[in-house]
Each structure stands twice: as C-alpha cells, then as structure tokens.
N, C-alpha and C positions, 0 to 999 in steps of 0.2 A: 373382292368383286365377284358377283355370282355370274358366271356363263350358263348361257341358254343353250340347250339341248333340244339335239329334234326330238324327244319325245313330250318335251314342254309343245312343240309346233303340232305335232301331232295330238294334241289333244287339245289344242286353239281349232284345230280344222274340225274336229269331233265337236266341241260343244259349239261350234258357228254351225255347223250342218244337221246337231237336234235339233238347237232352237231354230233354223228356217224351217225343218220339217214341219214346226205347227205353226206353222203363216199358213193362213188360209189364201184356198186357188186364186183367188181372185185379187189378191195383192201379189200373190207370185205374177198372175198377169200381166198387172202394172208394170212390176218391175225386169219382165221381157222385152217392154214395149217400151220402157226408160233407157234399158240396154241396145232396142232395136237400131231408136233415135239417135244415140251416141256413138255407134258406131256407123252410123250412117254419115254424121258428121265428121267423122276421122277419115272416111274411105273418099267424102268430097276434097279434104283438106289435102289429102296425099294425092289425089287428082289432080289438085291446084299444084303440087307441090314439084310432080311427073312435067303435066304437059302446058302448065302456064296459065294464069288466070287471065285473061283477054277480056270479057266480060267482067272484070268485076263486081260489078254489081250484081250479076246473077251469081255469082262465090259465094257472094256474101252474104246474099239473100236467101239461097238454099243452104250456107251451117246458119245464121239467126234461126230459120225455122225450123230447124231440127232441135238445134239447142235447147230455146223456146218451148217445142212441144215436149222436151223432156222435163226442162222446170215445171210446166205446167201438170204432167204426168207426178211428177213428185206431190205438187202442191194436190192431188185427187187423192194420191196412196194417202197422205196425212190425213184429210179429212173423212177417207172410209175405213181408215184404222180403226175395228171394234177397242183397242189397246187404249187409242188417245182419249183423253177425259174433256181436249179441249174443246173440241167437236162435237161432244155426246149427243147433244140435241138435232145436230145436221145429219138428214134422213140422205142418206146414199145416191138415191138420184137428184136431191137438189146438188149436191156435188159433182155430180158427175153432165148437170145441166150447166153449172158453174164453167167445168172445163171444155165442154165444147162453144159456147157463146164464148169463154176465153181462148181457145183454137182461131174459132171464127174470125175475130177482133185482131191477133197476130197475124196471121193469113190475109187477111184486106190489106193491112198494112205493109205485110215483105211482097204483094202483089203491086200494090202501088209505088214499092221501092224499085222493083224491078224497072221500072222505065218504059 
C-alpha cells in the first residue's frame, strides 16, 4: 500500500495554483461571485440555525436565491469559458444576457414566494 506524503499534497496545491493562474480575470470574477453567493447562503443558514427561522418562508426564500444565483453564475462561467468547445459559437454577451433574464425569472419568483 503506497502512503501519501505532504510533499505529494504540496504539489497538488502547486499545480492547482498554476493552472488557476492562467484563468482569465474574468472567470476568476465569476468564481468570486459563485463563492460570494455560497457563503452568503451558509451565513443565512447559521442565522436560521442561532436565532430561529419564524419567517420561513423568508429563510427559504433568501438561501433559494442565493443558491440559485450561484447555479446560475456557474451555468455563465461554462458558457464564457474560451476552453469549452460546447459553446464556441455563443458570443459572451448573449450569455451573459441569458443570465440576467435568468436572475430576473428566479427573483420574480422567490418575490412572489415570499408572501
């Protein structure tokens, strides 16, 4: 049986931290704003979790639309990925026209959940 060594771990963390270095800015952005979302959803949850969800439908409503806008954030990185082939033909701002009319669409709906 072969055991792992940190210097095996240390250089999982080295070549994970080349290869983000050549992500381009603007998918690092994304995935600022994937991370923003998701922790914003953790810190409502622990809130629910402290002082009691009374409301719940407003809990529920604000982690859905965090969640939400972080799928959604995902589903944009895919399609302005210069990498992905599936996409090639999808111009950057039609994708990015995609996720705010899909924002939009989520958002009427966790408004109208709210009550």
């Amino acid at each position: 049986m072969v055991r792992s060594t940190g210097n095996d771990a240390q250089a999982l963390f080295h070549a994970l931290r080349s290869a983000y270095a050549a992500t381009p800015t603007n998918l690092k952005i994304i995935d600022l704003f994937v991370g923003f979302a998701v922790c914003t959803a953790l810190i409502q949850v622990a809130y629910m979790a402290i002082v009691g969800s009374f409301p719940f439908n407003s809990f529920l409503s604000g982690v859905l639309s965090c969640i939400g806008t972080a799928v959604l954030a995902v589903c944009l990185r895919i399609q302005v990925n210069k990498e992905n082939k599936e996409f090639k033909d999808l111009a950057p701002e039609r994708a990015f026209a995609d996720f705010v009319l899909c924002n939009l669409v989520l958002h009427l709906v966790i408004m109208n959940f709210l009550g």
